[in-house]
ROROLUM-133624 format. One record per residue (C-alpha): residue in three letters; chain; x, y, z. Coordinates in steps of 0.25 Angstrom, whole numbers, always signed. Layout:
ROROLUM-133624
<node residuo="ala" cadena="A" xx="X" yy="Y" zz="Z"/>
...
//
This chain:
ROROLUM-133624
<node residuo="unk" cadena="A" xx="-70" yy="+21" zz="+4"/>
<node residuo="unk" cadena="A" xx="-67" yy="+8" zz="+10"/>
<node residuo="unk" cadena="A" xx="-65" yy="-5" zz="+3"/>
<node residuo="unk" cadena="A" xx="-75" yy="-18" zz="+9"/>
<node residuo="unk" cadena="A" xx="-73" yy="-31" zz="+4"/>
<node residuo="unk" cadena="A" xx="-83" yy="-35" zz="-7"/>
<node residuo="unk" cadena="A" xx="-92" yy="-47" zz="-6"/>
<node residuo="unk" cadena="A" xx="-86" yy="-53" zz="-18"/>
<node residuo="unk" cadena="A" xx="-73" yy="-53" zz="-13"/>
<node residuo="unk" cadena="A" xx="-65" yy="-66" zz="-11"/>
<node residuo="unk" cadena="A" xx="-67" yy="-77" zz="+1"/>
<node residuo="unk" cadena="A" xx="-52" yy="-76" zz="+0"/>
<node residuo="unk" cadena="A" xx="-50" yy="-61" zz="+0"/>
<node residuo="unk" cadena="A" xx="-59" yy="-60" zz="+12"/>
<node residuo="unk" cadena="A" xx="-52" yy="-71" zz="+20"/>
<node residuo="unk" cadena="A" xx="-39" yy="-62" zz="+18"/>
<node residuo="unk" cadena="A" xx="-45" yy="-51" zz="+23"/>
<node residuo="unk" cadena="A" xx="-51" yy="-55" zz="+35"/>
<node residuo="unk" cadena="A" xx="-39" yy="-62" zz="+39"/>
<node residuo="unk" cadena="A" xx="-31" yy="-47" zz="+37"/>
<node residuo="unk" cadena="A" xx="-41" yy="-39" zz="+44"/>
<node residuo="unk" cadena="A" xx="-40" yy="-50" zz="+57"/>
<node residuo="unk" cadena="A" xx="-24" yy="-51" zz="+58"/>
<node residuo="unk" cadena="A" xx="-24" yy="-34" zz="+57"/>
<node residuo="unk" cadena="A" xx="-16" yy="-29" zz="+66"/>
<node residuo="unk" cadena="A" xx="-12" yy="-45" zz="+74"/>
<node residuo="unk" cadena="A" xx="-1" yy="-47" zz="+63"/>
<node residuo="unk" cadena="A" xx="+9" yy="-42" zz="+59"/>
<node residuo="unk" cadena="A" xx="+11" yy="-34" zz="+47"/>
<node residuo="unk" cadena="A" xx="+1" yy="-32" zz="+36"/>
<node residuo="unk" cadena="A" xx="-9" yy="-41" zz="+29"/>
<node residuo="unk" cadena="A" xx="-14" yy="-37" zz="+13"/>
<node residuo="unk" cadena="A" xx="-23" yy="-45" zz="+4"/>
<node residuo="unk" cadena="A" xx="-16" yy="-46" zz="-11"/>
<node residuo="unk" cadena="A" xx="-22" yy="-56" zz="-22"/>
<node residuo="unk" cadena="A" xx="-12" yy="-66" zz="-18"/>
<node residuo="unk" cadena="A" xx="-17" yy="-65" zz="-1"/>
<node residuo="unk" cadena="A" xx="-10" yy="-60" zz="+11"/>
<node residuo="unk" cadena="A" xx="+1" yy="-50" zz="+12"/>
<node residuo="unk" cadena="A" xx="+6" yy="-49" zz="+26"/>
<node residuo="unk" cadena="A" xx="+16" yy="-37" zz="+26"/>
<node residuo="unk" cadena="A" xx="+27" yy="-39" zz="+40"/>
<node residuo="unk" cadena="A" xx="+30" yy="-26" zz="+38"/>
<node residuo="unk" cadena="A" xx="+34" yy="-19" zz="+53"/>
<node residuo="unk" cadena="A" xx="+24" yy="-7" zz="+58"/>
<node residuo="unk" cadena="A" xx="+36" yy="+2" zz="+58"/>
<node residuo="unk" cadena="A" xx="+50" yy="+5" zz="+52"/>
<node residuo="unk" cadena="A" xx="+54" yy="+11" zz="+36"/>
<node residuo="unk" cadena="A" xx="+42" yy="+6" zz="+30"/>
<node residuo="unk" cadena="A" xx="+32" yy="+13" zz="+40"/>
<node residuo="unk" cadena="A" xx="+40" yy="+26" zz="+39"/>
<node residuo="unk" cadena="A" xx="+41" yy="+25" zz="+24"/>
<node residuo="unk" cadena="A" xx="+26" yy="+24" zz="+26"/>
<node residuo="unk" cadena="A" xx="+23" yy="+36" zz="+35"/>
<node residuo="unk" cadena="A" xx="+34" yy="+45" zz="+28"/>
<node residuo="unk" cadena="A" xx="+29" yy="+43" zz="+14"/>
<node residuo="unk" cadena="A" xx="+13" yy="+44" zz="+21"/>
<node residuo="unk" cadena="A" xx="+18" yy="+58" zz="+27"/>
<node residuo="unk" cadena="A" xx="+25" yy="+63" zz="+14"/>
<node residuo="unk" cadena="A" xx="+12" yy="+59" zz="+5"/>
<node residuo="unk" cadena="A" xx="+2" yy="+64" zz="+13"/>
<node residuo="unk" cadena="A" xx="+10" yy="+79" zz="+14"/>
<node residuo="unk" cadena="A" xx="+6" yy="+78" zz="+0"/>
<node residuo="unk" cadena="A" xx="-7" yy="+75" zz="-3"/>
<node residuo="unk" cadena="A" xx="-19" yy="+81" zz="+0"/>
<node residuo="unk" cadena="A" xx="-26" yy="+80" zz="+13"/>
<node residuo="unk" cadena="A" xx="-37" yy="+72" zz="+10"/>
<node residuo="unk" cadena="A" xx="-27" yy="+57" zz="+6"/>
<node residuo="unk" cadena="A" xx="-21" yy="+52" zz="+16"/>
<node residuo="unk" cadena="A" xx="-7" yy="+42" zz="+14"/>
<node residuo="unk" cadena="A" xx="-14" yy="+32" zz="+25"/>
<node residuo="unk" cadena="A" xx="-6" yy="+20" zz="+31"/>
<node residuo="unk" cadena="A" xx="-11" yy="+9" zz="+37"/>
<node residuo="unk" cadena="A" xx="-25" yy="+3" zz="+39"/>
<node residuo="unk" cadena="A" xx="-34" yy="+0" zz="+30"/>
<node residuo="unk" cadena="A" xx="-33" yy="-9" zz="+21"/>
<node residuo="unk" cadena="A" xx="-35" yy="-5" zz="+7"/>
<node residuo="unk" cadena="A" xx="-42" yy="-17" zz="+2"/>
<node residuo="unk" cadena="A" xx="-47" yy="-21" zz="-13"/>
<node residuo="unk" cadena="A" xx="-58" yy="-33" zz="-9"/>
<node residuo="unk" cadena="A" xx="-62" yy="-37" zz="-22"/>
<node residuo="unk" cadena="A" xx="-48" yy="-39" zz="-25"/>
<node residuo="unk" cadena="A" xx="-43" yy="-45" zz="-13"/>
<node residuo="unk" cadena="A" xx="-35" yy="-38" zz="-10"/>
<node residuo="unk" cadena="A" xx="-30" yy="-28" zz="+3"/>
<node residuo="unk" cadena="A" xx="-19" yy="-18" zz="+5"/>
<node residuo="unk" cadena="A" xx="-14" yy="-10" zz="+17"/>
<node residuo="unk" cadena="A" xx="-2" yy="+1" zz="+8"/>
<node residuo="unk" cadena="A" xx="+5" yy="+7" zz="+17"/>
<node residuo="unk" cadena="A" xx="+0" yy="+19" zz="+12"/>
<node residuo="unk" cadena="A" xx="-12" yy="+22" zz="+5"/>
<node residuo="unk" cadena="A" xx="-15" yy="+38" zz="+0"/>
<node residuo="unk" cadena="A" xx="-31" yy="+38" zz="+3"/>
<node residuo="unk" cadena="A" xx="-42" yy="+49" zz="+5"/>
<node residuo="unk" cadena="A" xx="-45" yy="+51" zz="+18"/>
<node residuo="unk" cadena="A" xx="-62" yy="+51" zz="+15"/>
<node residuo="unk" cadena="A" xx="-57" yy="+35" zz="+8"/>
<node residuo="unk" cadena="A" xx="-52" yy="+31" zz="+21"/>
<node residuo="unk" cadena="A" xx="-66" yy="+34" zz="+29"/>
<node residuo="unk" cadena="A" xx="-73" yy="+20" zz="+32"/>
<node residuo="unk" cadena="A" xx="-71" yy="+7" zz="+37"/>
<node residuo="unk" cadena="A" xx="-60" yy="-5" zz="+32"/>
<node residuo="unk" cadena="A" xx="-51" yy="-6" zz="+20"/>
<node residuo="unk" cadena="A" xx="-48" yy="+6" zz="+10"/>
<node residuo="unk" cadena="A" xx="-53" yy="+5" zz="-4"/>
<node residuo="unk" cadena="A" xx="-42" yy="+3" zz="-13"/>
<node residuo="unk" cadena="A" xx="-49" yy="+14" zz="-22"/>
<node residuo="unk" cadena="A" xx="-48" yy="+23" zz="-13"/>
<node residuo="unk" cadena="A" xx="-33" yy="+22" zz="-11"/>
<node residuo="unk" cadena="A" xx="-24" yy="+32" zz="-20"/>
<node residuo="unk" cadena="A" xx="-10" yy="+29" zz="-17"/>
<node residuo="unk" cadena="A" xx="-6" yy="+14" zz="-10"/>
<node residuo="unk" cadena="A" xx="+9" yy="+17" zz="-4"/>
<node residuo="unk" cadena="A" xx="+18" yy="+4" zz="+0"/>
<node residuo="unk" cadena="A" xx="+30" yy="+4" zz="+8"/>
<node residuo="unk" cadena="A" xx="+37" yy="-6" zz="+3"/>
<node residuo="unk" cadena="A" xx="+39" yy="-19" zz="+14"/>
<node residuo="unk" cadena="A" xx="+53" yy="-25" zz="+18"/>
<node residuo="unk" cadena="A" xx="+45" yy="-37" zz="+21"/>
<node residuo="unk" cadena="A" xx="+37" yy="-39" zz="+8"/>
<node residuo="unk" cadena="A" xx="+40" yy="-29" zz="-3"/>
<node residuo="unk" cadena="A" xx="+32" yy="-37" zz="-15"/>
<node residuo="unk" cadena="A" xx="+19" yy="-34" zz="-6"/>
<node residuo="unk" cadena="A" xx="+21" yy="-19" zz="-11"/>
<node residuo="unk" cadena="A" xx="+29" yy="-22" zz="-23"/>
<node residuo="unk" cadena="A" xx="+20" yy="-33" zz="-29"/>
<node residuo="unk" cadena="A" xx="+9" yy="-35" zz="-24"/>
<node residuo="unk" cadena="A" xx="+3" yy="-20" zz="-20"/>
<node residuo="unk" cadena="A" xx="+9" yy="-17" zz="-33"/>
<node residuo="unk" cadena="A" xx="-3" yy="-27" zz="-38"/>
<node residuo="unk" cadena="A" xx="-12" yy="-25" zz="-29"/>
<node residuo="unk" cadena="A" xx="-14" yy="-11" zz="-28"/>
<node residuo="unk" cadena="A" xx="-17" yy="-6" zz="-43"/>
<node residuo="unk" cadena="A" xx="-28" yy="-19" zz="-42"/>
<node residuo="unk" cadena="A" xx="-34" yy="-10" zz="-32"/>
<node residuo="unk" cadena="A" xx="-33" yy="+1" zz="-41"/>
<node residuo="unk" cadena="A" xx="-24" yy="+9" zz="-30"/>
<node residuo="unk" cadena="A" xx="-18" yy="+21" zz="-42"/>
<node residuo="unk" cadena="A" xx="-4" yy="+23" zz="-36"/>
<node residuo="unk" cadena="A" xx="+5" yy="+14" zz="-28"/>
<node residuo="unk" cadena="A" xx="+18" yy="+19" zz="-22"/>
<node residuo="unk" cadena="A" xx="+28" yy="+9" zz="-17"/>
<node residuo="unk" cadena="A" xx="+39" yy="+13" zz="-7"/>
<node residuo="unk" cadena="A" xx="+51" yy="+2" zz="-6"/>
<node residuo="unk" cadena="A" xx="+61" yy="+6" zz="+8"/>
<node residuo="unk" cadena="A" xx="+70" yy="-8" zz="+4"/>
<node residuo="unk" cadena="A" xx="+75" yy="+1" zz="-10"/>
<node residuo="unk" cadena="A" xx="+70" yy="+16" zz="-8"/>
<node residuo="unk" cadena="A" xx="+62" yy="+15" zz="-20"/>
<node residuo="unk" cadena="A" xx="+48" yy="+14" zz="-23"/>
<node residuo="unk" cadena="A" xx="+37" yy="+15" zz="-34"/>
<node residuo="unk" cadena="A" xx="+24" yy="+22" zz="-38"/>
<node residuo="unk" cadena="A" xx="+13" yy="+12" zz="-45"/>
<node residuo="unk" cadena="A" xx="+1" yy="+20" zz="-53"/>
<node residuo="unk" cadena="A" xx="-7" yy="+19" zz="-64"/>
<node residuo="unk" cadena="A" xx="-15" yy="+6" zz="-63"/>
<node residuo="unk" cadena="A" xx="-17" yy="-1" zz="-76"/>
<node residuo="unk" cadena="A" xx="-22" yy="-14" zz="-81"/>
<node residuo="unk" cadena="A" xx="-15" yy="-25" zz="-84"/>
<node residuo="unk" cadena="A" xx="-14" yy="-42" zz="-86"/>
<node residuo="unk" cadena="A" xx="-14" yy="-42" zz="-71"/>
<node residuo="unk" cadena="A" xx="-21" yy="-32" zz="-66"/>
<node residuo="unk" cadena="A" xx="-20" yy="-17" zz="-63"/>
<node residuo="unk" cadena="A" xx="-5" yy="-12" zz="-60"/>
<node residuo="unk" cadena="A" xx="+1" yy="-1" zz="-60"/>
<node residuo="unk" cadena="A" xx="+7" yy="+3" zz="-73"/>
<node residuo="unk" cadena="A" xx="+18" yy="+15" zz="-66"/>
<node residuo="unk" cadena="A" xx="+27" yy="+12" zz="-59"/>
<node residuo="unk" cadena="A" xx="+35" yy="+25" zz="-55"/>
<node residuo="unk" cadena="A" xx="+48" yy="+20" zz="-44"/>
<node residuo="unk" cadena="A" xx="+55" yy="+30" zz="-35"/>
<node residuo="unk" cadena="A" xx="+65" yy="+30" zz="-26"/>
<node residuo="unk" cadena="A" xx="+66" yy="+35" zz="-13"/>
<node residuo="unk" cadena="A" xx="+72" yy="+50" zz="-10"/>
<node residuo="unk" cadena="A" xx="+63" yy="+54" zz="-25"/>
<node residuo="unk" cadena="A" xx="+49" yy="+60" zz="-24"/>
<node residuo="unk" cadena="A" xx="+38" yy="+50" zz="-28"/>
<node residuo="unk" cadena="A" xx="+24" yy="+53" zz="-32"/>
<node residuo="unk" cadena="A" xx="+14" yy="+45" zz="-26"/>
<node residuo="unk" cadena="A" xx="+2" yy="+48" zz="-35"/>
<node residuo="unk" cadena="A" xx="-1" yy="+64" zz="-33"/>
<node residuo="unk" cadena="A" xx="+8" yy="+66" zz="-21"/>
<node residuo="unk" cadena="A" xx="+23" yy="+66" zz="-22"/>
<node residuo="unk" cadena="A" xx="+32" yy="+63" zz="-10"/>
<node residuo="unk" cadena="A" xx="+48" yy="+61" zz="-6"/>
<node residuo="unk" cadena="A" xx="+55" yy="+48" zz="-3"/>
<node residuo="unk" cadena="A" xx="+64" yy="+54" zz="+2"/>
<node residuo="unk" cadena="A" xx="+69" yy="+48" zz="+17"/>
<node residuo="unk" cadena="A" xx="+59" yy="+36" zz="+16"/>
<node residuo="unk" cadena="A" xx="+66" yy="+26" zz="+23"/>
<node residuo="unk" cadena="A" xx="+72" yy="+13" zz="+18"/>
<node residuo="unk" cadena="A" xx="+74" yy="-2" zz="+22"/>
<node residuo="unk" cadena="A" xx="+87" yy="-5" zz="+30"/>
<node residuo="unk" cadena="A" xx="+95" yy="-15" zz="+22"/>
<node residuo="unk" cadena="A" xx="+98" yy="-25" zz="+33"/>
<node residuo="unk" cadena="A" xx="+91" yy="-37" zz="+33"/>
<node residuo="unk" cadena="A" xx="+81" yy="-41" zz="+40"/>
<node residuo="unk" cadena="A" xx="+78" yy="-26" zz="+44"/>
<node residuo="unk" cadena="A" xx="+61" yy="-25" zz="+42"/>
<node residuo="unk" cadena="A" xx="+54" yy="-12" zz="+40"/>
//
């Protein structure tokens, strides 16, 4: 099932999301949506982050069964009445959700998976950390190469404001974690070179 934008949502919001979907691929980097406006993410298209990316993709879909996928890339997942659209850098999703045309509905999304950017860390610390329970995504897992650690958010609860997670289980990396049903090593993920300056 694919999200559309609803007729009630924002001038604003809409203004936002046209100006993503025309910079797409002419700038570098990626553009999200959040409460507060635009997130352009610098991140390079290659190095530790998108190896973390593809090893922890590989080593998840060993695991499940055959009809998720742990997609990377395009679409958007996108939460219109919210304002608010995401790409994670994984997302575990059922192949028949992932038929149709434009962004993935965030309902449809079981696991959104973040590897954590040199360039912007509260991106995936702090605001994802909002913004995915408001889209009522049930587990979010967090993968941090600048410290070798990570965390697995679930169980979204109410509260003063808004939906969040209320646990919080943290790793580190060389342990098993579990990522909703599947359980997968950390073990050889790569880290961060310490040397300043160095982008990944």
């Amino acid at each position: 099932m694919k999200a559309t934008p609803q007729g009630g949502t924002s001038h604003r919001y809409r203004a936002l999301r046209t100006f993503v979907l025309s910079t797409d691929d002419t700038v570098p980097g990626t553009f999200e949506i959040t409460k507060e406006g635009l997130v352009h993410d610098l991140r390079a298209p290659s190095g530790r982050h998108e190896l973390t990316a593809a090893l922890i993709r590989r080593r998840l879909e060993q695991v499940m069964p055959d009809v998720l996928v742990a997609h990377t890339g395009k679409p958007d997942i996108e939460d219109a009445p919210h304002g608010i659209m995401r790409r994670p850098d994984i997302m575990v999703i059922a192949e028949a959700d992932m038929e149709g045309e434009g962004a993935f509905d965030p309902r449809t999304v079981l696991t959104a998976i973040e590897v954590v950017s040199r360039s912007n860390p509260d991106n995936d610390w702090v605001t994802k950390l909002r913004d995915y329970p408001l889209m009522g995504i049930p587990v979010y897992a967090i993968f941090d190469p600048r410290t070798g650690t990570g965390a697995v958010l679930t169980d979204i609860h109410s509260t003063p404001q808004g939906p969040r997670y209320a646990t919080r289980k943290d790793f580190v990396y060389g342990e098993d974690v579990t990522i909703a049903e599947w359980t997968i090593s950390t073990q050889d993920l790569p880290r961060y070179q310490s040397e300043q300056g160095q982008a990944d």
